[in-house]
N, C-alpha and C positions, 0 to 999 in steps of 0.2 A: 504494500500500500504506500502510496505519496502524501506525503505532507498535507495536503491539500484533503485526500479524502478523509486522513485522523480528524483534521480540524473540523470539516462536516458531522464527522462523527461525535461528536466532543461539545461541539456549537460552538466554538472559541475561535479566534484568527490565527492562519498559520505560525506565525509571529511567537501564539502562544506555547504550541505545539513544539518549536524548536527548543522556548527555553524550558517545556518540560524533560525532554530529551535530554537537553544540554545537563538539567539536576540528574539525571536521572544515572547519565554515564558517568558525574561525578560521586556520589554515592556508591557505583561500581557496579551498577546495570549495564551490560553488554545491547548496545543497538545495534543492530548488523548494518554496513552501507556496502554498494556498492561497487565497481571495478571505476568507476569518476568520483567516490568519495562521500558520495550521496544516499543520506540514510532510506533505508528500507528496513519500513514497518512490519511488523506482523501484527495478526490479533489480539495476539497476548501483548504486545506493546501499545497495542490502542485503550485494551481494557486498563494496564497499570496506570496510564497518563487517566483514565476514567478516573480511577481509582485513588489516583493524587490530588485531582481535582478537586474530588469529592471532600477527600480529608482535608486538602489547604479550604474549600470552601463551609466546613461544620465546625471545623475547629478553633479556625484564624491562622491557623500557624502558618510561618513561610515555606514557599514552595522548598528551598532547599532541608529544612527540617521534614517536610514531608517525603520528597526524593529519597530523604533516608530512611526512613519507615519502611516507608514500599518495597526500596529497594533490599531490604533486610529484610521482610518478609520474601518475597519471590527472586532473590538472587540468581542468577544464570553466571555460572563459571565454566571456565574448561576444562579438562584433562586432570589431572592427579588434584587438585582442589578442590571438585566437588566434594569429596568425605569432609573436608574440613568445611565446606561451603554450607552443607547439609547439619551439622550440629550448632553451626554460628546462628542456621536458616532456623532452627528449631528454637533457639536462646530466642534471636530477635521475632520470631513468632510469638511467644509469651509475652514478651514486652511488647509489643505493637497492640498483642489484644486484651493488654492490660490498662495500655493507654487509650485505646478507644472505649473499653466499659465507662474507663473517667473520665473522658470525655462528654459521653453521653449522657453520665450519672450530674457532672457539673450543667450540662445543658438543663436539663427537666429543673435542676435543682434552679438553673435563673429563671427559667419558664414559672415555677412556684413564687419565685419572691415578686417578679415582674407582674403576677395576678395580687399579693400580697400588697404591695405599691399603689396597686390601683384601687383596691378596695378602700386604702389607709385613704387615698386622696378625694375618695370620694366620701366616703365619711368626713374627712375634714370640709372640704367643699359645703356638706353639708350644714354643720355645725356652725361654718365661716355663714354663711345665711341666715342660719336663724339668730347666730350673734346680733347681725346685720339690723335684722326684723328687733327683735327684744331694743336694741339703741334706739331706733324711729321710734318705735312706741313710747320708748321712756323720755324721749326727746319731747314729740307730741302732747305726754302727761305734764311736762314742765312748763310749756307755752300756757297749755291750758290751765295750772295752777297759777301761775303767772298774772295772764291776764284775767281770773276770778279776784286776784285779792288787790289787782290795781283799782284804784277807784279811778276815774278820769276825774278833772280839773273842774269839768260843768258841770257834773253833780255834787260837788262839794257843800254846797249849800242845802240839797234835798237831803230829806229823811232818808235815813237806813235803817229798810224797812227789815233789812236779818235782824239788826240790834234788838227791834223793838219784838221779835217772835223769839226771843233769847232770854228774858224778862225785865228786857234795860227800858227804864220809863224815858216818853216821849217828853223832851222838854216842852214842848208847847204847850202841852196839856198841861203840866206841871205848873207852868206860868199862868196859864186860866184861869184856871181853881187856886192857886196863889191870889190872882184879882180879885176872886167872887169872893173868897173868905173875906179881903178887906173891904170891897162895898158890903159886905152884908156889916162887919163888925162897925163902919164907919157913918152907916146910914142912917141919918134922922130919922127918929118917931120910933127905932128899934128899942129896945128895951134891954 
């Protein structure tokens, strides 16, 4: 396969394709190219560059941190190194699928706090409201006690008629009957 048909494969730009390659040989994956120098793919090299993809795209990690996973799990060596290729492939198989469970385990585990987050802010959201609501109201109650216990300037002069259902006697009244007692005390032919 060409360059061209991996990166179809993959959905990525060729571009991409080569510097997967490129980690890929450096980690110590064998890419075959060639009699002009020019790599040829197989499927098992379209599926690893899959397979990197995946992991540089779930996990964040850089491609060459990935290159090495991969390539430590599926190693391709030649001649008298496979024996030693196949017990390093067996080491770094435990480790790779110990680092993807914790991967996976850290994923769900943000996915949990991420719904956690959201809930806390909507609660607060909430509570920011009704703080909101409860201040207007008490704000609202202030105006209005407020303007009850102002008197305005033009009614100074008129009766307060609260006073007098309180049991504060009306002066005027008082002054009336102040009067009549002394016409009556003061009045000729009284006795």
């Amino acid at each position: 396969m060409k360059t061209a048909d991996v990166a179809s494969f993959l959905g990525v730009k060729p571009v991409t394709v080569r510097k997967y390659a490129t980690a890929l040989e450096k980690a110590g994956y064998i890419v075959e190219r060639s009699d002009s120098n020019n790599r040829s793919y197989t499927e098992k090299d379209a599926m690893m560059m899959k397979e990197l993809a995946t992991l540089c795209k779930d996990s964040g990690i850089s491609i060459e941190k990935g290159a090495t996973l991969v390539a430590a799990k599926n190693i391709r060596l030649s001649g008298a190194t496979e024996v030693v290729a196949a017990t390093a492939e067996n080491r770094y198989d435990e480790r790779y699928d110990q680092a993807l469970e914790l991967l996976r385990q850290m994923s769900e585990y943000s996915k949990q706090q991420a719904g956690d987050i959201a809930s806390l802010r909507a609660q607060m959201e909430q509570q920011s409201s009704g703080i909101a609501a409860l201040q207007q109201e008490l704000e609202e109650t202030k105006k209005l006690l407020d303007s009850s216990l102002q008197r305005k300037w033009w009614n100074f002069f008129r009766r307060n008629t609260d006073k007098l259902d309180q049991g504060e006697r009306d002066p005027e009244m008082v002054w009336k009957k102040k009067k009549q007692r002394e016409q009556d005390i003061y009045t000729p032919g009284r006795g």
